[in-house]
C-alpha positions in Angstrom: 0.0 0.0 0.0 1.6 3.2 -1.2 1.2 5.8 1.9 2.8 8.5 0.3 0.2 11.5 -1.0 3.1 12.9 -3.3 4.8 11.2 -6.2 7.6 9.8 -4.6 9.2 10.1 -8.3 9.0 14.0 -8.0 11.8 14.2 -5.2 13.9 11.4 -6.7 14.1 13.6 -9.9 14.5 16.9 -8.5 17.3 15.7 -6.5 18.8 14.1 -9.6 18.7 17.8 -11.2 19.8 19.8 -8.9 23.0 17.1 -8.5 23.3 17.3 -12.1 23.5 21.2 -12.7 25.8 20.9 -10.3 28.5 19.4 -11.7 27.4 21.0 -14.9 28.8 24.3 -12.9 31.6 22.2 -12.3 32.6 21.2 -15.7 32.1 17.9 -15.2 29.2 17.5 -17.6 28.4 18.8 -21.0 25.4 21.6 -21.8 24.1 18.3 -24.0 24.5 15.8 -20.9 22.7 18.2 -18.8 20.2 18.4 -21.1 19.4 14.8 -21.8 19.5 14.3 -17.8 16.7 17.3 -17.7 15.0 15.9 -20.4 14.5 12.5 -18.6 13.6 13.8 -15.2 10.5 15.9 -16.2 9.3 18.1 -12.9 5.7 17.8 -13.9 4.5 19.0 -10.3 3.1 23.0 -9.6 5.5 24.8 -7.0 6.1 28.7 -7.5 8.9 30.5 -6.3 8.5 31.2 -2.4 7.1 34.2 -2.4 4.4 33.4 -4.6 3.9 30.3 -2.5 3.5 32.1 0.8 0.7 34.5 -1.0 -1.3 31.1 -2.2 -1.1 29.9 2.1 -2.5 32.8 3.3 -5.6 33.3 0.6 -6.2 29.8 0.9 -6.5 29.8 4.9 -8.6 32.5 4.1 -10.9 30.9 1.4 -11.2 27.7 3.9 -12.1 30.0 7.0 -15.4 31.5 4.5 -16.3 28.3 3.5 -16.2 27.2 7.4 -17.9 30.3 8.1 -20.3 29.7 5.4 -21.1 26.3 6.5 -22.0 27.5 10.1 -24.3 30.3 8.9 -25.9 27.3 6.7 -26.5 25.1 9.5 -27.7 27.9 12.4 -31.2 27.8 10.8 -31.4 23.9 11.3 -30.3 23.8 15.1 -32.3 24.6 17.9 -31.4 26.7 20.5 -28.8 24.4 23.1 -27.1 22.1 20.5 -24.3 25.0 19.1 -21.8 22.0 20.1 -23.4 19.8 18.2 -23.4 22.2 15.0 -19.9 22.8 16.3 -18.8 19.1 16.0 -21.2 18.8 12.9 -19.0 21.9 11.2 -15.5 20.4 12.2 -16.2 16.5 10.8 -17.6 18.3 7.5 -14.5 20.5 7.7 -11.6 17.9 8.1 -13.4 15.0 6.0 -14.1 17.9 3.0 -10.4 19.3 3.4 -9.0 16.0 3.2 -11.0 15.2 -0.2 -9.6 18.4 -1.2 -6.4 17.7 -0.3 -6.2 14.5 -2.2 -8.1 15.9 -4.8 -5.6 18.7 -5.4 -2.6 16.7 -5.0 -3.6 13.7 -7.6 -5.1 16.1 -10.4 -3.2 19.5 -10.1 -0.4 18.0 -9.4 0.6 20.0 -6.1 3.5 19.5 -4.2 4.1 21.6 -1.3 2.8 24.8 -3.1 1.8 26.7 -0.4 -2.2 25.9 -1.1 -1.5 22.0 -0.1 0.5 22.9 2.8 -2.4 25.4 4.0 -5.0 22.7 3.8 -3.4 19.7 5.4 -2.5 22.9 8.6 -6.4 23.4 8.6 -7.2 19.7 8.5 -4.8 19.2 11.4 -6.1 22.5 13.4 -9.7 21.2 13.3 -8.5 17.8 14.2 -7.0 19.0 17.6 -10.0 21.3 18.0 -12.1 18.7 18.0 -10.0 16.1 20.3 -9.6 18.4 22.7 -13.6 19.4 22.4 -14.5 15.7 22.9 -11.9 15.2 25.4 -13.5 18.0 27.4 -16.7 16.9 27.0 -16.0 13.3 28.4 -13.8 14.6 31.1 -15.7 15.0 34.8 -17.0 17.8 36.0 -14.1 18.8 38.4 -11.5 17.9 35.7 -12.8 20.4 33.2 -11.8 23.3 33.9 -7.8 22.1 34.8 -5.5 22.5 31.7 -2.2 22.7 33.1 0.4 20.3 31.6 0.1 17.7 33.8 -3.7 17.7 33.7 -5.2 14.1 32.7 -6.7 16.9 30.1 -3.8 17.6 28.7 -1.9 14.2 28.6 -4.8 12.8 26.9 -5.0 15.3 24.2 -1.2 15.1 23.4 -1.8 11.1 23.2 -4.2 11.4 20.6 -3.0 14.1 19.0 0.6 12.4 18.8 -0.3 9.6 16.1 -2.3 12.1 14.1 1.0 14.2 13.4 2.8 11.0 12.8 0.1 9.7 10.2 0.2 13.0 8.3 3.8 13.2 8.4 4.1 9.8 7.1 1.7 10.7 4.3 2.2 14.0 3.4 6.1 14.5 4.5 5.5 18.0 5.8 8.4 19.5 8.4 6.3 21.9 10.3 4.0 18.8 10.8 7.0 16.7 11.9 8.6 19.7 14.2 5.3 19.5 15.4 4.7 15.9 16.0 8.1 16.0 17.5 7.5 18.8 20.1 4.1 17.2 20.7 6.5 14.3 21.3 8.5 16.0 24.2 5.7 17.5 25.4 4.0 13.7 26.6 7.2 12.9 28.2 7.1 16.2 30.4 3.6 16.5 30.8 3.8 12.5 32.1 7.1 12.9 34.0 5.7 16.1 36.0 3.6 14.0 37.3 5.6 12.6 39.9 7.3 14.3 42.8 10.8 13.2 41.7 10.4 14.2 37.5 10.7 17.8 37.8 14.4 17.1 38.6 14.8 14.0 36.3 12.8 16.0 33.6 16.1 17.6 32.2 18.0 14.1 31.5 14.7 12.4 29.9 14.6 15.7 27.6 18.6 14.5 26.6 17.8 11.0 26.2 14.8 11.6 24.1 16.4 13.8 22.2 19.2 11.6 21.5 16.9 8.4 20.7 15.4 11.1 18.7 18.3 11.5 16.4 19.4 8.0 16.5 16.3 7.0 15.4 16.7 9.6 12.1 19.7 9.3 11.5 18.4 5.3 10.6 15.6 6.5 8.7 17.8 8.3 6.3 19.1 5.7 5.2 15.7 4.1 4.0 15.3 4.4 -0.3 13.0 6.9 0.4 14.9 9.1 2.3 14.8 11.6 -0.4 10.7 11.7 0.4 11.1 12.6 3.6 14.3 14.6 3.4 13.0 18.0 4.5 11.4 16.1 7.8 14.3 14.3 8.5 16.6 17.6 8.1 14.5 19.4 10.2 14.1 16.6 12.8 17.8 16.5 13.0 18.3 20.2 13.8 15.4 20.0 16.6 17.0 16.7 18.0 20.6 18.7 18.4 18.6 21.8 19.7 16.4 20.1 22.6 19.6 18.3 23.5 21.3 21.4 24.5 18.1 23.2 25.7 17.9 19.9 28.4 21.2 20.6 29.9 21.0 24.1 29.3 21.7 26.1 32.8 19.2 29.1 31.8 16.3 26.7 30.6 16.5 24.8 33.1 17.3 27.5 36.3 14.2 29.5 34.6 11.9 26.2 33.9 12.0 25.3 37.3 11.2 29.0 38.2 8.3 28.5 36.0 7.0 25.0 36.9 7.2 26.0 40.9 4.9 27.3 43.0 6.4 30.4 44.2 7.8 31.3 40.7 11.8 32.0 42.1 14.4 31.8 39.9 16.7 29.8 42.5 19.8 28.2 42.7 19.2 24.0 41.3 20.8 21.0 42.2 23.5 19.6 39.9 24.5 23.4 38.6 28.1 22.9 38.1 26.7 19.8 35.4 24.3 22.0 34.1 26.9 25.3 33.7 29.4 22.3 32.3 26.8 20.8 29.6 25.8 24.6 28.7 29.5 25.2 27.6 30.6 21.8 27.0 27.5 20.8 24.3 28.3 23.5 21.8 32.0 23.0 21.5 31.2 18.8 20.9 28.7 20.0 18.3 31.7 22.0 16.5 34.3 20.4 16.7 32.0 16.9 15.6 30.6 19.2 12.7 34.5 20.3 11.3 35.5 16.6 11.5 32.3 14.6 10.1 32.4 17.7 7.5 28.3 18.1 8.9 27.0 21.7 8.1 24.1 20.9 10.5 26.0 20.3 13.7 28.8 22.7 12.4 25.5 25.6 12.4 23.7 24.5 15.3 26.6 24.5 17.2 27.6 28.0 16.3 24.2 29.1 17.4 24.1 27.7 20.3 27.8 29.2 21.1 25.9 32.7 20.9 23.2 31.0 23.0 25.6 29.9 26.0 27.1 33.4 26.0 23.5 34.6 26.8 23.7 32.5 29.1 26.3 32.7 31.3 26.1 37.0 30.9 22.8 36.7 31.9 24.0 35.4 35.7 27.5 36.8 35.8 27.0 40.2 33.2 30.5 42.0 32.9 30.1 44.5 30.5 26.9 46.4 29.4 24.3 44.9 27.3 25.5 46.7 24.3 29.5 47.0 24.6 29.2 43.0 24.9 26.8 43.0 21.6 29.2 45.3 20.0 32.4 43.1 21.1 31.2 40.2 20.2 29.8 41.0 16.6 33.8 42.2 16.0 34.9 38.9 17.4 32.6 37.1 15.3 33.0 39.1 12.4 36.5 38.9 12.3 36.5 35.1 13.3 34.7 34.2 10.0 36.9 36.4 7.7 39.4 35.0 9.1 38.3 31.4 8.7 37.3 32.3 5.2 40.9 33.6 4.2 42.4 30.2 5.7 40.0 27.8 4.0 40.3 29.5 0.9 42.7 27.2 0.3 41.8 23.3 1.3 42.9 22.6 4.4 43.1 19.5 7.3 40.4 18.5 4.7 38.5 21.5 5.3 37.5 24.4 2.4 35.1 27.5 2.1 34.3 26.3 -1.6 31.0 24.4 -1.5 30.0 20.7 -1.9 27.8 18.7 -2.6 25.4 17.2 -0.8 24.5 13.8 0.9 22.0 13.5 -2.3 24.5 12.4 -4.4 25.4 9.6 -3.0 21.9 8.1 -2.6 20.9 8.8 -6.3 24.3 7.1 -7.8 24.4 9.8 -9.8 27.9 8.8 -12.1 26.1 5.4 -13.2 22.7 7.4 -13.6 25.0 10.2 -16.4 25.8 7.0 -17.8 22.6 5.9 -18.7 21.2 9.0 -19.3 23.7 10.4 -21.8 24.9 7.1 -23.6 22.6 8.8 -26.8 23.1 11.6 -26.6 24.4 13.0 -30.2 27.7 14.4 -30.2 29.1 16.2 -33.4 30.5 14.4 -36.0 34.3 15.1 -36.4 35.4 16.6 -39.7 36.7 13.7 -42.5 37.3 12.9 -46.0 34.2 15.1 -48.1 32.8 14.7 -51.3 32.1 17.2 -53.9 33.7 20.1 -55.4 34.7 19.1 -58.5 33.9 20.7 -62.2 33.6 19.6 -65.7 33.6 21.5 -69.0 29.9 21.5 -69.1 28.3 21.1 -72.7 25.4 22.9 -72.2 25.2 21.1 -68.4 25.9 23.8 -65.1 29.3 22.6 -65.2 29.1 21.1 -62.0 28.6 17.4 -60.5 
């Protein structure tokens, strides 16, 4: 059973372009290799340029929000006063079983793929779909458990259950990242909102965030190397980067010094246990991520770990400030600024197998693109090279043009 909405053909060949202009840039392939190879991989899907697609998002939320609001002015004539929430449950079934019809709909004959009207419908499907769990779940809940939201309310854990698999199943189908960043947070949020419900998980709650982050990455780093990993790629990218991020933010000495403030009664930001591990893992986790990014030649650890530097100077200033708010900004911009021209010069030439040129990306190796040129360009017509010609010769004529 094929659980993919899109084509997975349509990734496989845009990959397989963009590797192949590539080396075209390069040198390594002809204008007449490239072409063949372009030729081959038709991109017969509709995706305008970003801009374009971020215009199509919003008039389409708004074209789904009249037709909701149309539907509810339809039905207020044929419910009685008292039973709004069942016109309200009527109007979100209707809503996510017609979006989803749409969705399909749009995807299989206008050949949309992540074109900004898509993405829009599949949000709204998934807004209406919480909407409604949580409606029911409120509904079902006792009396005295109603009104408590909290994140440790039975409430709230049971939404985030059900909720949980509905991210998965639409990210499974439709490969969207802001769906998987959110199934992923609504991930993280299950843990806590289960772990703070013991007396002992608001200090374990820290370490559970690292080790589900970690399984977290584990878990995608062996996804990508399934043969569709070029399907999923933008989910699995964006996975990766959260999985690094919420393993810092874990051991992080501000999040968790401020969380606890938060999750406490009193609301004090006080001294907690295990600093000196905390301060160490707030320092220590960005370096790792650096100097693991320069040797495994990652961009995404060497980034996120250059983000997070900036984040662990925020940090530490924020407890133990020096210098003003902005001479530190304005001292370390310069020390930054100069750092990467710096690097820049020094890489400018390869070196310790490092360079500023770019390269390509992991896609090459899971489209085999050398054998794929191969096959692609083995007809292509090349010129014929210049050999022995007829013709040119003359007679006397007789009456003929003279020539033959």
């Amino acid at each position: 059973m094929n659980w993919k909405a899109y084509n997975p053909n349509w990734a496989h060949r845009e990959a397989v372009r963009a590797a192949a202009t590539r080396w075209q840039k390069r040198g390594l392939l002809s204008s007449l290799q490239l072409a063949a190879i372009v030729a081959a991989h038709p991109l017969d899907y509709y995706r305008p340029n970003i801009f374009l697609r971020i215009t199509l998002f919003i008039f389409t939320i708004i074209g789904l929000s009249a037709a909701s609001g149309f539907m509810a002015l339809l039905f207020s004539g044929g419910f009685h006063s008292g039973t709004e929430e069942v016109m309200l449950v009527t109007i979100a079934v209707l809503t996510i079983a017609g979006g989803l019809v749409l969705l399909e709909f749009a995807i299989k004959d206008s050949h949309l793929y992540h074109s900004g009207i898509d993405n829009a419908i599949l949000y709204y499907i998934l807004s209406w779909t919480v909407f409604l769990l949580a409606y029911i779940i409120y509904e079902l809940a006792p009396i005295g458990y109603r009104a408590s939201s909290s994140l440790t309310s039975p409430n709230t854990n049971t939404l985030l259950l059900l909720t949980l698999p509905v991210l998965l199943a639409a990210t499974v189908r439709y490969a969207d990242r802001l769906v998987a960043a959110a199934a992923y947070a609504t991930y993280l949020l299950l843990l806590a909102s289960v772990l703070l419900r013991f007396p002992i998980g608001r200090l374990l709650l820290p370490f559970v965030v690292m080790l589900a982050s970690a399984a977290a990455y584990f878990l995608v780093k062996k996804l990508a190397q399934r043969p569709d990993y070029l399907y999923y790629k933008p989910c699995l990218q964006a996975l990766k980067v959260l999985s690094l991020v919420t393993f810092y933010l874990g051991g992080n000495y501000w999040v968790v010094r401020e969380g606890n403030a938060l999750l406490s009664d009193t609301g004090l930001s006080t001294q907690v246990p295990f600093a000196w591990l905390f301060y160490f893992l707030t320092a220590g986790i960005p370096i790792a991520y650096l100097v693991v990014g320069l040797r495994r030649h990652d961009r995404i650890w060497l980034l996120v770990g250059i983000l997070l530097v900036a984040f662990s100077v925020f940090t530490f200033r924020h407890y133990y400030s020096v210098l003003p708010a902005e001479i530190a900004a304005t001292l370390a911009g310069a020390v930054l600024i100069a750092s990467m021209i710096g690097a820049t010069r020094y890489l400018r030439t390869p070196r310790h197998g490092l360079t500023t040129a770019a390269d390509d990306e992991d896609d090459t190796r899971k489209i085999n693109l050398e054998s794929l040129i191969v096959a692609q360009t083995a007809n292509v017509p090349q010129p014929a090279e210049a050999g022995f010609e007829f013709g040119g010769g003359r007679s006397g004529g007789g009456g003929a043009e003279g020539t033959y």
